[in-house]
TORKOL-4160 file (C-alpha; in steps of 0.2 Angstrom, whole numbers, padded with zeros to 4 digits, m for minus):
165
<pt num="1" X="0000" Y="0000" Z="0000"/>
<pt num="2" X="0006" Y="0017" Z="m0001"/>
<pt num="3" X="0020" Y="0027" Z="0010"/>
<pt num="4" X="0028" Y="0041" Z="0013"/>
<pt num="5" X="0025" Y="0054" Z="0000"/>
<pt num="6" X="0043" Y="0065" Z="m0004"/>
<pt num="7" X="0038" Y="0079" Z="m0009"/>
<pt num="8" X="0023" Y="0081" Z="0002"/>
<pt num="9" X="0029" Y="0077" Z="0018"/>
<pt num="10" X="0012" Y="0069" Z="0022"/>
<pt num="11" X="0010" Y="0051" Z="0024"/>
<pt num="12" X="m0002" Y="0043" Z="0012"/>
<pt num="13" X="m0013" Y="0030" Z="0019"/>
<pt num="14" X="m0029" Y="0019" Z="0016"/>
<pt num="15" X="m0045" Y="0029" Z="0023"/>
<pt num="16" X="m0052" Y="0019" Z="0040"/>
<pt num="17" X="m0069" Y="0021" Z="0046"/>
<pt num="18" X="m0062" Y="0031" Z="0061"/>
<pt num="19" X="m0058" Y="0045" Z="0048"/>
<pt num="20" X="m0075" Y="0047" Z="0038"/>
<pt num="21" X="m0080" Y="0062" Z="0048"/>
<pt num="22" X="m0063" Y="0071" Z="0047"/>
<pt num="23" X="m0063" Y="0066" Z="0027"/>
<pt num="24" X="m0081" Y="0072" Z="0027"/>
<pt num="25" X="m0076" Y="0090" Z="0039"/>
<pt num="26" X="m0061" Y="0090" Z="0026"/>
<pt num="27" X="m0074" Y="0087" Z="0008"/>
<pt num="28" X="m0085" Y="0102" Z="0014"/>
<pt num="29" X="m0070" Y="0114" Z="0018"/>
<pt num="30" X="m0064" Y="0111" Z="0001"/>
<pt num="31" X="m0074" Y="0120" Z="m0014"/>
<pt num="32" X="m0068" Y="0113" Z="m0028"/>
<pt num="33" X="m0071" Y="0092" Z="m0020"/>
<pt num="34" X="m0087" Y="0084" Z="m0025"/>
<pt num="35" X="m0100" Y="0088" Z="m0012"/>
<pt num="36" X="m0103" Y="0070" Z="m0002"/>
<pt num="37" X="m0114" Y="0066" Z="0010"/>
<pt num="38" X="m0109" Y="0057" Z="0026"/>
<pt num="39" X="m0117" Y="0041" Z="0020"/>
<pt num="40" X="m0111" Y="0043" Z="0002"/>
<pt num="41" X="m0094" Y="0043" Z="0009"/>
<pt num="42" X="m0096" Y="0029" Z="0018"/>
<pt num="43" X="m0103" Y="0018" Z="0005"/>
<pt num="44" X="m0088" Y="0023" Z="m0007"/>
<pt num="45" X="m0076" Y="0016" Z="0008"/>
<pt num="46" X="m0086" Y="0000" Z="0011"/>
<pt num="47" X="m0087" Y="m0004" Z="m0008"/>
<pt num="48" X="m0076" Y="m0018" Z="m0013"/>
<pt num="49" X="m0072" Y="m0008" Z="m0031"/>
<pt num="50" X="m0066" Y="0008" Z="m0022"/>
<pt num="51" X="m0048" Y="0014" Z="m0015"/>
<pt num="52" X="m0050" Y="0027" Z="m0004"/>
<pt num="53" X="m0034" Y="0036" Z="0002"/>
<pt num="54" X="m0031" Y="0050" Z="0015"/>
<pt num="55" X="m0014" Y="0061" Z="0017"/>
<pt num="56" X="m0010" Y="0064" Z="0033"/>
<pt num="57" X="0002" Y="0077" Z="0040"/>
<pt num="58" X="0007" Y="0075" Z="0059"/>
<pt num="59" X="m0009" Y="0068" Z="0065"/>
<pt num="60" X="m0021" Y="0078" Z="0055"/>
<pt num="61" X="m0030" Y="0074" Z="0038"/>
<pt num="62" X="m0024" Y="0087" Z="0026"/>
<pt num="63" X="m0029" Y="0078" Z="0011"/>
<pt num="64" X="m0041" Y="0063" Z="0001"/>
<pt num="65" X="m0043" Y="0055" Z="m0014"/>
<pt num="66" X="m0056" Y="0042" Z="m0019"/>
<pt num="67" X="m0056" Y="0030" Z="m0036"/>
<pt num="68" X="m0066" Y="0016" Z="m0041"/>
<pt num="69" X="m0061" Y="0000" Z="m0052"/>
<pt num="70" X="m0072" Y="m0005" Z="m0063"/>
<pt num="71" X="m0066" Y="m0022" Z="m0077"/>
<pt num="72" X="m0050" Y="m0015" Z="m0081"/>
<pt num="73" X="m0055" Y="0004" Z="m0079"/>
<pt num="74" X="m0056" Y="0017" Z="m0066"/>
<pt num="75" X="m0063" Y="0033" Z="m0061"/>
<pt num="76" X="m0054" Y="0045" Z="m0050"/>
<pt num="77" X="m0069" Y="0052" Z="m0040"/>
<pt num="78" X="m0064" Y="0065" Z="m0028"/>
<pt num="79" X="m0050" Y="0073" Z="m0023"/>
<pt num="80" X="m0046" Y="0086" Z="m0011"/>
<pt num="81" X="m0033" Y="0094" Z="m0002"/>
<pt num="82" X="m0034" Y="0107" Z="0013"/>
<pt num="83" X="m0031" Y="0126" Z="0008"/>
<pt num="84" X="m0015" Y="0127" Z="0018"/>
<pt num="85" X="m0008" Y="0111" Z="0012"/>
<pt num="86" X="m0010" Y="0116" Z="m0008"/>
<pt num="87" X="0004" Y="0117" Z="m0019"/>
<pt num="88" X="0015" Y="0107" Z="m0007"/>
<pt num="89" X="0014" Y="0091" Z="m0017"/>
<pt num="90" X="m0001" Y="0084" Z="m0006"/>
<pt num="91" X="m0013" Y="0082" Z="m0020"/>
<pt num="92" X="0002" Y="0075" Z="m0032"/>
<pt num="93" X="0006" Y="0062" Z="m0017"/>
<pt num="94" X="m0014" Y="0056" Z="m0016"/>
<pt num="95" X="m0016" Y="0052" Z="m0036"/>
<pt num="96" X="0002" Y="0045" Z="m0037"/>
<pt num="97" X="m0003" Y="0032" Z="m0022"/>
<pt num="98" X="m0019" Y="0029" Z="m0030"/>
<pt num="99" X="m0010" Y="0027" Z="m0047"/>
<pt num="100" X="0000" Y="0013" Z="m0039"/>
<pt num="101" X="m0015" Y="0005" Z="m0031"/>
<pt num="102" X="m0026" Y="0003" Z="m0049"/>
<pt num="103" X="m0007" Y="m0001" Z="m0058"/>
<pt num="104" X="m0007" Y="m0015" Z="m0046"/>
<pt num="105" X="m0025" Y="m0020" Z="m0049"/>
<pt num="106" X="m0021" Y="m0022" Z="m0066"/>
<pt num="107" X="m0030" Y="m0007" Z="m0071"/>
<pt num="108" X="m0026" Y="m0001" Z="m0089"/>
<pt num="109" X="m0034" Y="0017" Z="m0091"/>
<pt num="110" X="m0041" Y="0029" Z="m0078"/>
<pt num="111" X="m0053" Y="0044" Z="m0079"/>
<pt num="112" X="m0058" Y="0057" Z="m0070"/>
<pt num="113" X="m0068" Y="0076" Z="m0072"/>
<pt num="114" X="m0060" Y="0091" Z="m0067"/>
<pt num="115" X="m0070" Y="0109" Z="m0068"/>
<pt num="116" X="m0064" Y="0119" Z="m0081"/>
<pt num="117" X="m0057" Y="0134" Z="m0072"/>
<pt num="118" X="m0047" Y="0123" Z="m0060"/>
<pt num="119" X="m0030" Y="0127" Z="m0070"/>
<pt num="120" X="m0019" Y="0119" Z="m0055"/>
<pt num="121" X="m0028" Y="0101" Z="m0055"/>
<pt num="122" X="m0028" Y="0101" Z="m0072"/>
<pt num="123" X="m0007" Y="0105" Z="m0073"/>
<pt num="124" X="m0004" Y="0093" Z="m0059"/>
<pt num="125" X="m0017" Y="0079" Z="m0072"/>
<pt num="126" X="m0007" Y="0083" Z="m0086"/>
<pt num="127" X="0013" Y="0081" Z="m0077"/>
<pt num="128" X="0007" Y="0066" Z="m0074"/>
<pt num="129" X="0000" Y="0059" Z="m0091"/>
<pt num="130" X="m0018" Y="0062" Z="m0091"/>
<pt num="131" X="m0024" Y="0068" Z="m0107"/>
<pt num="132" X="m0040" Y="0077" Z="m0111"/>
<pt num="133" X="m0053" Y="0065" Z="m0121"/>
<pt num="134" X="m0070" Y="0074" Z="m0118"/>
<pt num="135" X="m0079" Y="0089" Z="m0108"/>
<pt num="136" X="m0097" Y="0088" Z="m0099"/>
<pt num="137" X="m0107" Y="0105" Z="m0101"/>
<pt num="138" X="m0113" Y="0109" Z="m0086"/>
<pt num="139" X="m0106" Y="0096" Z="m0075"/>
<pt num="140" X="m0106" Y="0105" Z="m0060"/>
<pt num="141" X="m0117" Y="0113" Z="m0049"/>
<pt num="142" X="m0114" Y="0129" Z="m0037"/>
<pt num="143" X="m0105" Y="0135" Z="m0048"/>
<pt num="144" X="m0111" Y="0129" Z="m0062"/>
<pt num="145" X="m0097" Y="0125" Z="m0074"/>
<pt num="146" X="m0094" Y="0112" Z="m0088"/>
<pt num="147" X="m0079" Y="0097" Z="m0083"/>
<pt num="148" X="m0066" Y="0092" Z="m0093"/>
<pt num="149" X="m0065" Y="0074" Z="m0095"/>
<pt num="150" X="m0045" Y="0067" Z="m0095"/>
<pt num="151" X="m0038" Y="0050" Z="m0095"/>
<pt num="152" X="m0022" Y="0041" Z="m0092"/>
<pt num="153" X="m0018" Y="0025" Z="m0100"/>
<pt num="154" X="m0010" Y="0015" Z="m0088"/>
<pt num="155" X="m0006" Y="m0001" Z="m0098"/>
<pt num="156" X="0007" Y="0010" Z="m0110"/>
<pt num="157" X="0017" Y="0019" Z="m0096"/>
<pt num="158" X="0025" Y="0036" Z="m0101"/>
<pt num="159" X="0040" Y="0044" Z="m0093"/>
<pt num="160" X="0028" Y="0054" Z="m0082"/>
<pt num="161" X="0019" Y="0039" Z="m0074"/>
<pt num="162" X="0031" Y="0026" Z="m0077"/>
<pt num="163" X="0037" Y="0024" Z="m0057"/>
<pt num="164" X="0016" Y="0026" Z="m0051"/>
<pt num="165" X="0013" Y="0005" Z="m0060"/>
């Protein structure tokens, strides 16, 4: 399972049950994650198709990032990082570890929707291979904004994702 993360200095780790209301505190805090319920999220962590990982810095969530597998596929579904935790590698740490999870599982491509405007996600998805295959007009809700649809194929590594399988 995943480890330390370098560049982050958080610790990347499976999401227990004990951490669904500090992931759930964390979701609302966050404007850009998907807005879960409670119970949402604690289906997506019981489901046996889903990877749910939380960065942890000292003893405090600072970050989360759910996928799920389905055949040979998978979604990223949420990701979310705390405001002071941003651009510190967090967020690159969570998909990487998640990366390594599907690779494992024999997963060849993965998706995911980022809003349009979110020009840091969508730098941080593009270093790391994702490629743009779609958009989705009006995706989101409070704002509502259209998604851009990316995906990474995992069963041809490229130099930027070659160490995540």
């Amino acid at each position: 399972m995943p480890g330390e993360a370098q560049r982050a200095r958080a610790t990347v780790l499976p999401t227990r049950s004990q951490d669904l209301i500090a992931v759930y505190d964390l979701l609302k805090a966050v404007p850009e994650a998907a807005s879960w319920t409670l119970e949402g999220l604690r289906r997506t962590l019981e489901s046996c198709s889903a990877c749910c990982l939380t960065a942890w810095k000292d003893e405090t969530i600072v970050g989360f990032i759910a996928g799920r597998r389905v055949a040979d596929e998978a979604e990223i579904l949420n990701v979310a990082v705390e405001l002071p935790s941003r651009h510190r590698g967090v967020g690159r740490a969570l998909v990487e570890a998640l990366l390594r999870v599907l690779g494992k599982d024999r997963v060849a491509r993965v998706f995911l929707e980022v809003r349009e405007s979110n020009a840091a996600a969508i730098a941080l998805y593009e270093r790391l291979g994702f490629r743009l295959v779609g958009s989705r007009a009006d995706y989101y809700q409070k704002p509502r904004e259209a998604a851009l649809v990316l995906a990474l194929d995992l069963s041809r590594p490229t130099k930027e994702h070659a160490d995540h399988v």
